[in-house]
Structures are given as structure tokens and as C-alpha cells.
MIDOSE-1310 file (N, C-alpha, C; in nm, 2 decimals, decimal comma, always signed):
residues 270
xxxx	-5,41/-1,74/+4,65/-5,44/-1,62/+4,57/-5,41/-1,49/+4,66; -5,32/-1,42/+4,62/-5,29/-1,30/+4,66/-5,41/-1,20/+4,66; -5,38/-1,11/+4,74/-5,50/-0,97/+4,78/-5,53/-0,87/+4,64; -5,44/-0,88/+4,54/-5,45/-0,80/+4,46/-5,52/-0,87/+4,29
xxxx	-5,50/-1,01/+4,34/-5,59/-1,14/+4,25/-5,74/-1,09/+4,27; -5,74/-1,13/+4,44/-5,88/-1,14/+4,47/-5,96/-1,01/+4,45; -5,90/-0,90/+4,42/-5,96/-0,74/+4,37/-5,97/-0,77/+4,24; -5,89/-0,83/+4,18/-5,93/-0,81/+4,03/-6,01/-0,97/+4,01
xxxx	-6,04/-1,02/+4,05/-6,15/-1,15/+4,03/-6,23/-1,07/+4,09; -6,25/-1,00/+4,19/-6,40/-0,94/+4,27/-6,48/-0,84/+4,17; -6,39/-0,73/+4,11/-6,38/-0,66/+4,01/-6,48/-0,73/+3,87; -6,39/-0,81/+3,81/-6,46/-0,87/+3,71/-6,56/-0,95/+3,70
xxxx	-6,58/-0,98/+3,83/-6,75/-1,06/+3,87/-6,83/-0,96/+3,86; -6,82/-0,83/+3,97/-6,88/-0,70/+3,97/-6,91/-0,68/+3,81; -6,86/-0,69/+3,72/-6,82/-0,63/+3,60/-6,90/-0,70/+3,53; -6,87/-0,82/+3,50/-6,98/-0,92/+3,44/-7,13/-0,86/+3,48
xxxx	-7,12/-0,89/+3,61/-7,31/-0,87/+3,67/-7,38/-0,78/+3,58; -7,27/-0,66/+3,61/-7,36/-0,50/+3,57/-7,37/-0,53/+3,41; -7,27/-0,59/+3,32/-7,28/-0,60/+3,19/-7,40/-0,68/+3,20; -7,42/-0,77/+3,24/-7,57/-0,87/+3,20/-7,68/-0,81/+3,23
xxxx	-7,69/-0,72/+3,37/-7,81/-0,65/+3,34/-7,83/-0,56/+3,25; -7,73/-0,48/+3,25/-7,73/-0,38/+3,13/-7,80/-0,44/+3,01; -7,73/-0,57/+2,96/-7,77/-0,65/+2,83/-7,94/-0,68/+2,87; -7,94/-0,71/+2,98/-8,08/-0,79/+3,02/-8,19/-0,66/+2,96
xxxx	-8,14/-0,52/+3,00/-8,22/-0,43/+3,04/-8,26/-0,40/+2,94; -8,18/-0,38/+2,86/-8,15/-0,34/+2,69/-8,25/-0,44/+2,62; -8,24/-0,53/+2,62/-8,33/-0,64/+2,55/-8,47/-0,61/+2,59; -8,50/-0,60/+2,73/-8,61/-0,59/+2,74/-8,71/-0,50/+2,70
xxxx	-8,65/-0,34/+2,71/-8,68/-0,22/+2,66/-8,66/-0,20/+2,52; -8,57/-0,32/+2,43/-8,66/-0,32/+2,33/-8,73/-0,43/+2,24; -8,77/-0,48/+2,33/-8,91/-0,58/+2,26/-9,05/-0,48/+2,36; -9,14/-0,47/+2,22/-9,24/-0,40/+2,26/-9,29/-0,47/+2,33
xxxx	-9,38/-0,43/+2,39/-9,49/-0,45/+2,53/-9,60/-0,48/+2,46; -9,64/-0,64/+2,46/-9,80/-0,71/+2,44/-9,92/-0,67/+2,49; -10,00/-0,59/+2,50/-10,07/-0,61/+2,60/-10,19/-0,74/+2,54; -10,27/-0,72/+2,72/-10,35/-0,86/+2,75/-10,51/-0,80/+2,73
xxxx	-10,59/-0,86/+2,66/-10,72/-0,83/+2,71/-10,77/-0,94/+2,75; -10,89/-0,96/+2,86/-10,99/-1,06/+2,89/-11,11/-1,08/+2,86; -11,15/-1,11/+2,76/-11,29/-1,13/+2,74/-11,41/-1,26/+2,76; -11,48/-1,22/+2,85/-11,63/-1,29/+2,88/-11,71/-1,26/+2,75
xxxx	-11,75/-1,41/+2,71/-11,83/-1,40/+2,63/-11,83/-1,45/+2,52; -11,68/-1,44/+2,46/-11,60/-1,42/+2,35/-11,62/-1,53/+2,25; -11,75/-1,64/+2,24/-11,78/-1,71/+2,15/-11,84/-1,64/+2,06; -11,92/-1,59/+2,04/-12,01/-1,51/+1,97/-12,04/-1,40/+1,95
xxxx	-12,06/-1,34/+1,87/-12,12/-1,21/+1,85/-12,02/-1,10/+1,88; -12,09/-0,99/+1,99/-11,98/-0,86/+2,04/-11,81/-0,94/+2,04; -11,89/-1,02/+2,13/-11,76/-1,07/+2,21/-11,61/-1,14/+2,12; -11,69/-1,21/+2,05/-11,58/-1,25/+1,92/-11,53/-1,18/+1,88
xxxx	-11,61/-1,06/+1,81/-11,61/-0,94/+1,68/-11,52/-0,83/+1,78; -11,48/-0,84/+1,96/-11,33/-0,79/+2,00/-11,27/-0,91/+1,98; -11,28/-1,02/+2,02/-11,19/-1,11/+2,01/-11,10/-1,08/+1,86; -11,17/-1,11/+1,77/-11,09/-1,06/+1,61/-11,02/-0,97/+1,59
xxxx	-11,09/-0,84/+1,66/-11,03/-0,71/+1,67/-10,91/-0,69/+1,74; -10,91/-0,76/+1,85/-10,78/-0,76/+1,89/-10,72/-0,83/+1,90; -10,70/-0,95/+1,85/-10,53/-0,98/+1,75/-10,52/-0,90/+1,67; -10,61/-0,89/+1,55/-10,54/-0,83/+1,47/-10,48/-0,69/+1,49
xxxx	-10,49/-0,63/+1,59/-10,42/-0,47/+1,66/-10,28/-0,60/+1,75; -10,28/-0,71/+1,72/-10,13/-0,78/+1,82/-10,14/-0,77/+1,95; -10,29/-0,79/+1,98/-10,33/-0,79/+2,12/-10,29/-0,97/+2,18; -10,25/-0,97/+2,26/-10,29/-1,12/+2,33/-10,39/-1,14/+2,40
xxxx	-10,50/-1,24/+2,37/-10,61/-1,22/+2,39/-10,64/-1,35/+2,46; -10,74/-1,33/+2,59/-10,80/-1,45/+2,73/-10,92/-1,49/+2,64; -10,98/-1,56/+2,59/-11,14/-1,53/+2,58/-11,18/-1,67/+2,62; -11,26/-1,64/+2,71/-11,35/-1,74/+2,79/-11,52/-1,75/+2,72
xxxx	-11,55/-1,87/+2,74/-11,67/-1,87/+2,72/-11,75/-2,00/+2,78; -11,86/-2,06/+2,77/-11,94/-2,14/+2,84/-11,84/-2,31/+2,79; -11,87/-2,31/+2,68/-11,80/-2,41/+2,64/-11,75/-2,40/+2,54; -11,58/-2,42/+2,56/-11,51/-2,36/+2,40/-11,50/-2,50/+2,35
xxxx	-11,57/-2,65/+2,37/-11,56/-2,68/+2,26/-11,62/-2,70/+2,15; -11,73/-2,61/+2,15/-11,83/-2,60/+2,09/-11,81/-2,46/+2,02; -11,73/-2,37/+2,05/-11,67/-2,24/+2,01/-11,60/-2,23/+1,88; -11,66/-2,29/+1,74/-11,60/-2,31/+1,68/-11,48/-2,21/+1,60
xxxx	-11,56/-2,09/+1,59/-11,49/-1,98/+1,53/-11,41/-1,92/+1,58; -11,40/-1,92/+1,76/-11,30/-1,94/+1,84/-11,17/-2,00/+1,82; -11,21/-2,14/+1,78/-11,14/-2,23/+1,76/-11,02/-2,25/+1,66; -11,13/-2,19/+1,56/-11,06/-2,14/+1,43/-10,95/-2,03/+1,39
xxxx	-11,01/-1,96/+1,49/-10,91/-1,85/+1,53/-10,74/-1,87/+1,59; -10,78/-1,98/+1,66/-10,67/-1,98/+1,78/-10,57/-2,05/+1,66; -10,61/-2,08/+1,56/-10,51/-2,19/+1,40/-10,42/-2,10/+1,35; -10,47/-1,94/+1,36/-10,46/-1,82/+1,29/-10,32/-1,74/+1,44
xxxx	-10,37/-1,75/+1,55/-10,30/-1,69/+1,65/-10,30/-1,77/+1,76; -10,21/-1,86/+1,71/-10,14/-1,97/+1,84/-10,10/-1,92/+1,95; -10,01/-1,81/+1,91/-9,97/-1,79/+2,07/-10,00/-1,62/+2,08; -10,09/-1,59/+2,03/-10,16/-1,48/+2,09/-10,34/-1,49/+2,17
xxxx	-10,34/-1,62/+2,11/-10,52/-1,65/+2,17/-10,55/-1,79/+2,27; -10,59/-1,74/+2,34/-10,57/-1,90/+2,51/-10,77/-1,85/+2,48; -10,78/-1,99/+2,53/-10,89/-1,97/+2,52/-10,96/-2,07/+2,60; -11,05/-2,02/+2,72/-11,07/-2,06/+2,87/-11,22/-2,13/+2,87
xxxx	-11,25/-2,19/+2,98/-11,37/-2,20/+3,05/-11,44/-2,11/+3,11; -11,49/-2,04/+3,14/-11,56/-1,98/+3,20/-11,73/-1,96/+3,16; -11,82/-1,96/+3,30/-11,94/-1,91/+3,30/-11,92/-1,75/+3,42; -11,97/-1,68/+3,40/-11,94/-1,59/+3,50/-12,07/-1,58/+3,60
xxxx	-12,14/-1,71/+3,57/-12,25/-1,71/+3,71/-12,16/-1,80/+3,85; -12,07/-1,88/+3,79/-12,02/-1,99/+3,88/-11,89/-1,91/+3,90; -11,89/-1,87/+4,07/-11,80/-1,79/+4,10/-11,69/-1,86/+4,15; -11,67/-1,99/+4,18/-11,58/-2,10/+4,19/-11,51/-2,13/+4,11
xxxx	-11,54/-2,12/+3,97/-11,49/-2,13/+3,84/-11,42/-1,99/+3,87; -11,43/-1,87/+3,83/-11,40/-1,78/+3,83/-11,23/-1,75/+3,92; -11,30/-1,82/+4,06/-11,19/-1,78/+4,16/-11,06/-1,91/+4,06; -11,10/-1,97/+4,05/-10,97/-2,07/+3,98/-10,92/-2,08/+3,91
xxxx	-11,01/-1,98/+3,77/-10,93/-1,92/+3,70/-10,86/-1,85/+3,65; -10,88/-1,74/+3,84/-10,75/-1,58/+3,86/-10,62/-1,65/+3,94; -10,66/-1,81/+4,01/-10,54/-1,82/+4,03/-10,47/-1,92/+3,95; -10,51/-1,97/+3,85/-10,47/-2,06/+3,74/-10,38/-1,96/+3,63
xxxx	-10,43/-1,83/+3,59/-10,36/-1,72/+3,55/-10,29/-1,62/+3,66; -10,24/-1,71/+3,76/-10,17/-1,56/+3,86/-10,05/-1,50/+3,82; -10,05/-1,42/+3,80/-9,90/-1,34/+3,77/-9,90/-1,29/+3,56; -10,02/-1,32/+3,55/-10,00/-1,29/+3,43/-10,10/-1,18/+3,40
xxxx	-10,05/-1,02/+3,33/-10,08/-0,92/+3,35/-10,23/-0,89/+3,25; -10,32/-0,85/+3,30/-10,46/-0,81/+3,20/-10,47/-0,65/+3,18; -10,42/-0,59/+3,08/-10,45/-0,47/+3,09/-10,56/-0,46/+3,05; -10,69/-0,44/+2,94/-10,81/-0,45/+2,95/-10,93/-0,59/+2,96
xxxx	-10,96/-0,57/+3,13/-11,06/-0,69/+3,16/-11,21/-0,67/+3,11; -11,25/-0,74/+2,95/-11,35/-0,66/+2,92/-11,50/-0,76/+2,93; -11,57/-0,72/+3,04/-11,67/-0,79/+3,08/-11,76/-0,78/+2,99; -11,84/-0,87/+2,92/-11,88/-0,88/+2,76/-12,00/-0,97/+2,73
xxxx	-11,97/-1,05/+2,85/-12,10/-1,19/+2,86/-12,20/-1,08/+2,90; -12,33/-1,10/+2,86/-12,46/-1,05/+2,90/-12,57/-1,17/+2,81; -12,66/-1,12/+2,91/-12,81/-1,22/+2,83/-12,93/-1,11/+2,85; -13,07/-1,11/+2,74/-13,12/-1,00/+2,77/-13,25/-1,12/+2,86
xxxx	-13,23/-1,17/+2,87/-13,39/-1,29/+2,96/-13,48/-1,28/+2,84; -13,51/-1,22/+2,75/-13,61/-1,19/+2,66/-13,71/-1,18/+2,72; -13,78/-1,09/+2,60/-13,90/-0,96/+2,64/-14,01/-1,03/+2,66; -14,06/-1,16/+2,61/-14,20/-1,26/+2,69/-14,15/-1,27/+2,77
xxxx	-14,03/-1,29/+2,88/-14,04/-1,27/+3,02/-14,07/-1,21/+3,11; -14,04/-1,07/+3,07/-14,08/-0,96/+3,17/-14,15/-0,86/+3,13; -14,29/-0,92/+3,07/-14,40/-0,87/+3,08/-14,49/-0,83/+3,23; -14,51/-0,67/+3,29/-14,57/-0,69/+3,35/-14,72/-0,74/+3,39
xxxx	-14,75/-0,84/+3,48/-14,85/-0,94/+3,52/-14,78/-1,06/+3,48; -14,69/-1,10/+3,43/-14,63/-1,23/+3,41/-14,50/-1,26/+3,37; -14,45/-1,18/+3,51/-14,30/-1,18/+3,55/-14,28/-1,34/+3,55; -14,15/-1,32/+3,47/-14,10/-1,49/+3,53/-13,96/-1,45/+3,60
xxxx	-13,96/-1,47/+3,72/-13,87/-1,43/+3,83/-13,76/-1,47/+3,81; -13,79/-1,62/+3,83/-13,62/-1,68/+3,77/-13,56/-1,62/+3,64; -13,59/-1,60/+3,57/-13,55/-1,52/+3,47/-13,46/-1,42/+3,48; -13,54/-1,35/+3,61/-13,48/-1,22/+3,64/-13,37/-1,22/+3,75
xxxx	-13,37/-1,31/+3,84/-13,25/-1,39/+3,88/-13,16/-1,42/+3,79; -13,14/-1,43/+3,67/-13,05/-1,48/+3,56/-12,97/-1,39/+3,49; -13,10/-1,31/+3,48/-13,03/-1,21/+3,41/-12,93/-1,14/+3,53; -12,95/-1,09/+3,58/-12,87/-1,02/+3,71/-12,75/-1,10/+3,76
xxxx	-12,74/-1,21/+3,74/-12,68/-1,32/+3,80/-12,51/-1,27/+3,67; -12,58/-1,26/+3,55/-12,48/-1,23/+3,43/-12,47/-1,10/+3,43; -12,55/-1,02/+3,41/-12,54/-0,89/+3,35/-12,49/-0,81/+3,47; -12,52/-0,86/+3,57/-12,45/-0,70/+3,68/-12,41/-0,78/+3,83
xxxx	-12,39/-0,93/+3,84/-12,33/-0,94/+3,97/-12,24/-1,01/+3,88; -12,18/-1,09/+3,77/-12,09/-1,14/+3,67/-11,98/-1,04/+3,71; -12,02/-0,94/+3,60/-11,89/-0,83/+3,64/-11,81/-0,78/+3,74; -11,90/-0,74/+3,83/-11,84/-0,77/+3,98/-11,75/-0,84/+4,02
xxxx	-11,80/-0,96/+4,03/-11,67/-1,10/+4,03/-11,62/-1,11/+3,99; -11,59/-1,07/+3,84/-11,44/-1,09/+3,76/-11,36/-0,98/+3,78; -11,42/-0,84/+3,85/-11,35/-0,79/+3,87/-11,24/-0,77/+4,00; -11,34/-0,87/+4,08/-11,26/-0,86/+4,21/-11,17/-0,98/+4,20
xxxx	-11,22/-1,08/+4,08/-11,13/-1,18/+4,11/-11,01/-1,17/+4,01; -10,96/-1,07/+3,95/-10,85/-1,02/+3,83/-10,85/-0,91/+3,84; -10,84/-0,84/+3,98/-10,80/-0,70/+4,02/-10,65/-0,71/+4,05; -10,59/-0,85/+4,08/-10,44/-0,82/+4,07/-10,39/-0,83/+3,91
xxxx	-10,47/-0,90/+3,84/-10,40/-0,89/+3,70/-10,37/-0,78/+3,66; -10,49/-0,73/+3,64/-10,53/-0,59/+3,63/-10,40/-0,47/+3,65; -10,42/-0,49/+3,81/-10,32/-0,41/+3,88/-10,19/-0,42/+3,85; -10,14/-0,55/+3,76/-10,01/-0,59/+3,75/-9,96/-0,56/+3,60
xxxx	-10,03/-0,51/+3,56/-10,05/-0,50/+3,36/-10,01/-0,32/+3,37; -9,98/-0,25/+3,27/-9,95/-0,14/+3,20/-10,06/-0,03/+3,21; -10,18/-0,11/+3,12/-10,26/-0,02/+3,07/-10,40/+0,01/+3,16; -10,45/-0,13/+3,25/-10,45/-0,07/+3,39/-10,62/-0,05/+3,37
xxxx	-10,73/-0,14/+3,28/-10,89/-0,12/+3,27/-10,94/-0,20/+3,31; -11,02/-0,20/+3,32/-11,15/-0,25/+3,39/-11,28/-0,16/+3,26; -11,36/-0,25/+3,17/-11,42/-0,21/+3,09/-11,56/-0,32/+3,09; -11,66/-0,28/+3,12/-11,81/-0,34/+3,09/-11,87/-0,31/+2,98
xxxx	-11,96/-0,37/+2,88/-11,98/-0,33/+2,76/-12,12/-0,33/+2,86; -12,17/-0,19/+2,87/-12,34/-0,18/+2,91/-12,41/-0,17/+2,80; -12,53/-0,06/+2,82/-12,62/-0,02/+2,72/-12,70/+0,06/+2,80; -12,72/+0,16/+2,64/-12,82/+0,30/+2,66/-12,93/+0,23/+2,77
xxxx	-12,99/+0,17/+2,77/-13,13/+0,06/+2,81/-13,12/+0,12/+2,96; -13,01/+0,08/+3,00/-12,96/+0,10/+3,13/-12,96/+0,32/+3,21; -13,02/+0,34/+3,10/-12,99/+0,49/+3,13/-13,14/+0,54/+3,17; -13,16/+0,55/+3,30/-13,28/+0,60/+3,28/-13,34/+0,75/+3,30
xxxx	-13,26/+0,87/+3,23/-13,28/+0,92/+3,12/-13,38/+0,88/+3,06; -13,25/+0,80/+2,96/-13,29/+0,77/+2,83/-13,46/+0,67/+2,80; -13,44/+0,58/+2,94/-13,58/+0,54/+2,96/-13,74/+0,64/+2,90; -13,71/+0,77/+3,01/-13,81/+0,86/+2,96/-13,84/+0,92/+2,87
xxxx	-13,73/+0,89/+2,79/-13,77/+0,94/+2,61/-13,84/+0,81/+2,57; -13,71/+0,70/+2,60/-13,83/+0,59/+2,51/-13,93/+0,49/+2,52; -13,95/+0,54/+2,66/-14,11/+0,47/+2,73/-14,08/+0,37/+2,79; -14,15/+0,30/+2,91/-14,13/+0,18/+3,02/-14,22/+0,09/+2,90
xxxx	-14,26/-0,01/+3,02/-14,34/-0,15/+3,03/-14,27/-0,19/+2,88; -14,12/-0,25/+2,93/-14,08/-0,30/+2,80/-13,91/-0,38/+2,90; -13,90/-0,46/+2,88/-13,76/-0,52/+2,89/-13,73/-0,47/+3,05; -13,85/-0,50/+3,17/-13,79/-0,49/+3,32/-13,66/-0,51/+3,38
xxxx	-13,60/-0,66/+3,33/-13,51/-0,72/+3,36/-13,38/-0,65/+3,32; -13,41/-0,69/+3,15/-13,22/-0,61/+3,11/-13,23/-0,48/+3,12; -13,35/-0,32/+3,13/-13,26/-0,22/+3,15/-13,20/-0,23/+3,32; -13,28/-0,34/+3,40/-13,27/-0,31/+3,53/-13,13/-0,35/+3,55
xxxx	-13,08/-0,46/+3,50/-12,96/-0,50/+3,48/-12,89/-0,41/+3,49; -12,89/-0,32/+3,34/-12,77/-0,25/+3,30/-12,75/-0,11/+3,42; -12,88/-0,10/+3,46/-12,85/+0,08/+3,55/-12,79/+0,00/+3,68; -12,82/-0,11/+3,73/-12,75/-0,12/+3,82/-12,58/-0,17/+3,82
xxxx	-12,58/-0,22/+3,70/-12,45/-0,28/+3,66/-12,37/-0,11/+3,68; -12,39/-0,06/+3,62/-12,35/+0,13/+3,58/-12,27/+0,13/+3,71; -12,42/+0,13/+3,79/-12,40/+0,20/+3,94/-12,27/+0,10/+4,04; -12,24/+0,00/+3,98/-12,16/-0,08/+4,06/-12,05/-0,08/+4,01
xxxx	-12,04/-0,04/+3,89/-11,91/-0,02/+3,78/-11,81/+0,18/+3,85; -11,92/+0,26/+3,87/-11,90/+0,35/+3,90/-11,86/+0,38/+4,11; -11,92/+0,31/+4,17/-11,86/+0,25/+4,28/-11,72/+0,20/+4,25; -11,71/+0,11/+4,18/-11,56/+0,09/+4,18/-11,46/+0,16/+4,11
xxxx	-11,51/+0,28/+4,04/-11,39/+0,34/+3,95/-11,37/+0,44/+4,06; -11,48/+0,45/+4,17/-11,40/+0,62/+4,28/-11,39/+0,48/+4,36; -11,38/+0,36/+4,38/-11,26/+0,33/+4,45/-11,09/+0,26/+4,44; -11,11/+0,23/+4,24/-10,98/+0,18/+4,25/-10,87/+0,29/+4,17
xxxx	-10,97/+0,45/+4,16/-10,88/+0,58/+4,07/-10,80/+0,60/+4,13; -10,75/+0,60/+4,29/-10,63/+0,62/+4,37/-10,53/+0,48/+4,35; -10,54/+0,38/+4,29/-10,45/+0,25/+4,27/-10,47/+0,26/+4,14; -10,46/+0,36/+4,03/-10,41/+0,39/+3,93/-10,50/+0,27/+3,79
xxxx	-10,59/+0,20/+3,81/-10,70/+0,13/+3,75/-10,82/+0,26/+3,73; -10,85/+0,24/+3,61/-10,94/+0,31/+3,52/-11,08/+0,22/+3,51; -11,20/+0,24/+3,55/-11,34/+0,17/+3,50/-11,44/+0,22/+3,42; -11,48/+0,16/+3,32/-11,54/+0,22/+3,25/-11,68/+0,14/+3,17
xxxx	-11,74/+0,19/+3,13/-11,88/+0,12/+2,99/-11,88/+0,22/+2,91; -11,90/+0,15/+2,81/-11,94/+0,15/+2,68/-12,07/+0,06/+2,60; -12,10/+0,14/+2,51/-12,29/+0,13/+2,46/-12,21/+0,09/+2,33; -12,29/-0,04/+2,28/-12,21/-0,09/+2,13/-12,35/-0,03/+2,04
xxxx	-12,48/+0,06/+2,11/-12,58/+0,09/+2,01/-12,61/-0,08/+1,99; -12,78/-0,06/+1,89/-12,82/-0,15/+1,89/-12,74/-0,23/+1,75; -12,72/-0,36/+1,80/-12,60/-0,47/+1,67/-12,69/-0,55/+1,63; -12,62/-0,61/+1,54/-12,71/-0,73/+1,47/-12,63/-0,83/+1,47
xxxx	-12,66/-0,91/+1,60/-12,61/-1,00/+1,65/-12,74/-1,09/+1,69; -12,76/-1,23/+1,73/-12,81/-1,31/+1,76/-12,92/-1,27/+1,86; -12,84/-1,19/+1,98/-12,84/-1,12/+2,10/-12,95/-1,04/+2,06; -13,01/-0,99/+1,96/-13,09/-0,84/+1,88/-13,17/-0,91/+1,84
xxxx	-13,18/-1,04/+1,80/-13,27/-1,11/+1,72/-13,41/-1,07/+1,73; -13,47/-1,03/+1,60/-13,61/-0,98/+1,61/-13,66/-0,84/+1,62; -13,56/-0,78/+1,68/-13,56/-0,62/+1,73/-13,67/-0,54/+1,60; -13,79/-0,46/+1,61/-13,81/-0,42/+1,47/-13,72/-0,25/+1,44
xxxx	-13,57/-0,21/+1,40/-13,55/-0,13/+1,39/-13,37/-0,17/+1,33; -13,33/-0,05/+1,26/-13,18/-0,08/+1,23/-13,12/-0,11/+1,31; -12,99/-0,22/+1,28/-12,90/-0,24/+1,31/-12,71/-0,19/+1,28; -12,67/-0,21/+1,39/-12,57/-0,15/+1,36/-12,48/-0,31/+1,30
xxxx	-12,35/-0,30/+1,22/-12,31/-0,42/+1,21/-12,20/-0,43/+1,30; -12,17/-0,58/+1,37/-12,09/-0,58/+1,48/-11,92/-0,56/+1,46; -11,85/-0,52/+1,33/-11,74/-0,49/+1,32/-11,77/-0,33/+1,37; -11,84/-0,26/+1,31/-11,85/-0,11/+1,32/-11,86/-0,11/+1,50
xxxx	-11,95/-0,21/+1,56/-11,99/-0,15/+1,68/-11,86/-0,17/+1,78; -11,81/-0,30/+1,70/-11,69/-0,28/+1,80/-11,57/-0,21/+1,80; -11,54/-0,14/+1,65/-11,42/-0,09/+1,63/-11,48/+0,07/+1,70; -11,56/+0,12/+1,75/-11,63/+0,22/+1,80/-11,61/+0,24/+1,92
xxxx	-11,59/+0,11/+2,00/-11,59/+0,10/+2,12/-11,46/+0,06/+2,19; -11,39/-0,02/+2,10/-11,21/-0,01/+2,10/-11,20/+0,11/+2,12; -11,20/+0,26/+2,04/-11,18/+0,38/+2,00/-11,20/+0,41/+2,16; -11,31/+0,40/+2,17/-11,37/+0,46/+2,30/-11,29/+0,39/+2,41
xxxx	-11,26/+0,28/+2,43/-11,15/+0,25/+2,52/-11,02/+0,27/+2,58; -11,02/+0,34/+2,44/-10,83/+0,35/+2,45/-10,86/+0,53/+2,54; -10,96/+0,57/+2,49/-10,96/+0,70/+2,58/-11,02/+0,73/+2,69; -11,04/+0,59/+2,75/-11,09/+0,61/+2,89/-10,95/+0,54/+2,96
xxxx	-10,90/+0,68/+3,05/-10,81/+0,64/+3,17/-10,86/+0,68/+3,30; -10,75/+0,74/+3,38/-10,78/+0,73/+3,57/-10,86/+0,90/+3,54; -10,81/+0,93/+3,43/-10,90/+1,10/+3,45/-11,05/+1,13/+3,47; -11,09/+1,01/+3,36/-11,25/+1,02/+3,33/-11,25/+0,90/+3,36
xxxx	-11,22/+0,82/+3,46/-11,25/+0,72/+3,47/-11,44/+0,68/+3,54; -11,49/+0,58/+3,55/-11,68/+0,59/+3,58/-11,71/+0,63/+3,40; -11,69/+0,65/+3,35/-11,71/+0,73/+3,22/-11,82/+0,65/+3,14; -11,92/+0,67/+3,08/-12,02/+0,58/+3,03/-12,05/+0,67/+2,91
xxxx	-11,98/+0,57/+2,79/-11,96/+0,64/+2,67/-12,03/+0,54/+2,58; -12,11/+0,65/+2,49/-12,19/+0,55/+2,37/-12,12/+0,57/+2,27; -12,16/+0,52/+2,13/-12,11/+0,43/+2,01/-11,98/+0,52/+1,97; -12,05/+0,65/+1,93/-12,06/+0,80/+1,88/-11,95/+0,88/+2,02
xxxx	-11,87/+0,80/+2,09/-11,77/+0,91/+2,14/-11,86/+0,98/+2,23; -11,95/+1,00/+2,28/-12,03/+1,12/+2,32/-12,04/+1,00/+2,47; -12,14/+1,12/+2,57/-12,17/+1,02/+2,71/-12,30/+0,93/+2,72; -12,33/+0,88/+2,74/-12,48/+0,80/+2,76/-12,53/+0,90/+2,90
xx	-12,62/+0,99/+2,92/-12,72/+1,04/+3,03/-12,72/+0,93/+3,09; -12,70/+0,97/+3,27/-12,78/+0,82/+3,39/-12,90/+0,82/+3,38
């Protein structure tokens, strides 16, 4: 092969390449962008009622829970959105599970990781004079060292996705403010939960606002969920509480990130 072959074979390899990425590039830029959310919890109640919510917005959706095979409406769901709904193991007290699950999903992107699992220990527990301790180990174990860990252990998902959240569903309970309006010697364990959960949620949004991750909570108000059972006062219903708190998600970024927003768009007082 002559010198002026080998330029025009070099040439049209050159030529090919750039055309394929070009093609590649093109294709990519136009299939829209899926995003991912991760939900703890997502058998029941809040957690489902986003689970629902977001397929039907064409979300792809993680939802873990204690045992999905017992998850029936989970299950039911995944008939409905085969390949938008995976649906995991997880407990978020067993941090072994946890770690195996960020690297059993590595490389696959979570734009909102929305920490969801909570338990309240219930209110005959933490009466004071007849604290049940363990109890209160339990709760804390879910409600505010849980989140923690999923977030450290799916901070590269996180980091590798678009939209870039980190989201805890807290509650008013947790505001102590709000405490002083509505009186102590009532529920030790879960407001203690939630203020500390806040405080650890907010630690990490002033430290991952420079790596372009947004952290945030949100107050679903009181739902009438399982979780409520008994409560003597209105309920909110859990479509309303969650389509409220979607809203409120999409508007928390790296600006207001810490941001602790209730039902109603407005802030929750610390």
C-alpha cells in the first residue's frame, strides 16, 4: 500500500470514529434522563405512597424494605413497572446489609436518596418513671443513626446521579420550638430522634454543599397511616402528604440546602 492509500485509509478510520460518536452523542442527548430515587421503608404507608408517586412522575425507583416478600403491594406494583421498580432488602439497623447493598448497586446513579424508614417506639414506652431503654436504643438505631448510614454508604450514588439529594422525611416533633408550644412529658424517644436526626442531617449538608449534593427534611404533618395509629386528632391522607413533600423536594438544592421544610412549603422552627 502506497503512502497516499495509507492517508486515505487513516483518513476514513478518523472519519468513521468522529461519525460514531457524533451518532453516539446524538442519541444520548436525546433520550431523556431517568432519574433514580431510593427509598427506606417503601412497604408501607409514607414510604409506598412515594413509591406510587414516583413511577407514576417515570421515576425509577430502589425501594427497600425489611422483607419484600411479604411486601405485597410492593409487589404488585413491580407487575405495573417492571423495569422502573427493583425492589431490595434492606433493614437500615444492619449496617453490613447496607454496605452490600451500595456495592451490589455500584455505579448506578441515585439522584434522590430518600431516608423514609422510621418507627415511633410508641408512647407506653417512654413514659417518664418507666422508660423502656431498649426501646430507645431502637428507635435511634432507625430514626437518626439509619440515615446516617445510608448516607455515607450511597454518597457515591448520590454524587454520580444529576439531581444530586440527600432527603430525610423528619417531623415537626423534632423541633424544639415547636416542643414549647405543645408541651413535653410525651413521646421522649421519637421527638429525641427527630432533633437529633435534623442536627446530623444539617452537619452534613455544610459539609457535602461544596461537592455540589443538596440535604434536606421534610415534615409529611400528621398522616393517617398505621405509623399514627390511635393519634386523637386529624389526619392528613398519605397521597396529599406526599404529593406535598415531592413539591417540597424538587425545591430544595445546594442554595438552601439543611433546609427543614413542613407540609405547607413554609420552614419547621429548630
Amino acid at each position: 500500500m502506497n503512502n497516499l492509500s495509507k492517508l486515505f485509509t487513516n483518513l476514513l478510520t478518523v472519519t468513521l470514529f468522529v461519525g460514531l460518536m457524533f451518532n453516539d452523542q446524538l442519541r444520548s442527548e436525546s433520550e431523556p434522563y431517568t432519574p433514580t430515587t431510593m427509598i427506606t421503608g417503601a412497604n408501607r404507608g409514607i414510604g409506598l405512597e412515594f413509591t406510587k408517586q414516583y413511577l407514576q412522575k417515570g421515576w425509577k425507583v430502589i425501594a427497600t424494605c425489611r422483607t419484600p416478600d411479604r411486601a405485597d403491594e410492593l409487589n404488585n406494583l413491580k407487575k405495573n413497572y417492571p423495569d422502573h421498580l427493583s425492589i431490595m432488602q434492606l433493614d437500615v439497623t444492619d449496617h453490613n446489609r447496607i454496605d452490600e447493598l451500595a456495592l451490589q448497586l455500584s455505579g448506578i446513579p441515585v439522584d434522590v436518596l430518600l431516608n423514609n424508614a422510621g418507627i415511633s417506639g410508641g408512647s407506653s414506652n417512654q413514659i417518664f418513671g418507666t422508660m423502656d431503654y431498649k426501646v430507645y436504643e431502637d428507635v435511634l438505631a432507625v430514626n437518626t443513626i439509619g440515615p446516617l448510614k445510608m448516607a455515607e454508604a450511597f454518597y457515591p450514588h448520590v454524587k454520580g446521579s444529576q439531581l444530586k439529594k440527600i432527603i430525610t422525611v423528619s417531623s415537626s416533633e423534632g423541633s424544639i420550638e415547636t416542643a414549647f408550644k405543645r408541651g413535653g412529658g410525651r413521646l421522649f424517644f421519637y421527638r429525641s430522634s427527630k432533633t437529633a436526626l435534623n442536627m446530623l442531617m444539617v452537619n452534613l449538608a455544610l459539609q457535602l454543599k461544596s461537592r455540589g449534593i443538596a440535604v434536606g427534611m421534610v415534615n409529611p404533618g400528621a398522616t393517617d397511616t398505621d405509623f399514627m395509629t390511635g393519634l386523637p386528632f386529624p389526619m392528613r391522607k398519605p397521597e396529599v402528604a406526599v404529593a406535598d413533600m415531592i413539591r417540597n423536594i424538587e425545591n430544595i438544592t445546594v442554595e438552601n440546602t439543611a433546609a427543614y421544610i413542613n407540609y405547607n412549603g413554609k420552614p419547621v422552627p429548630w
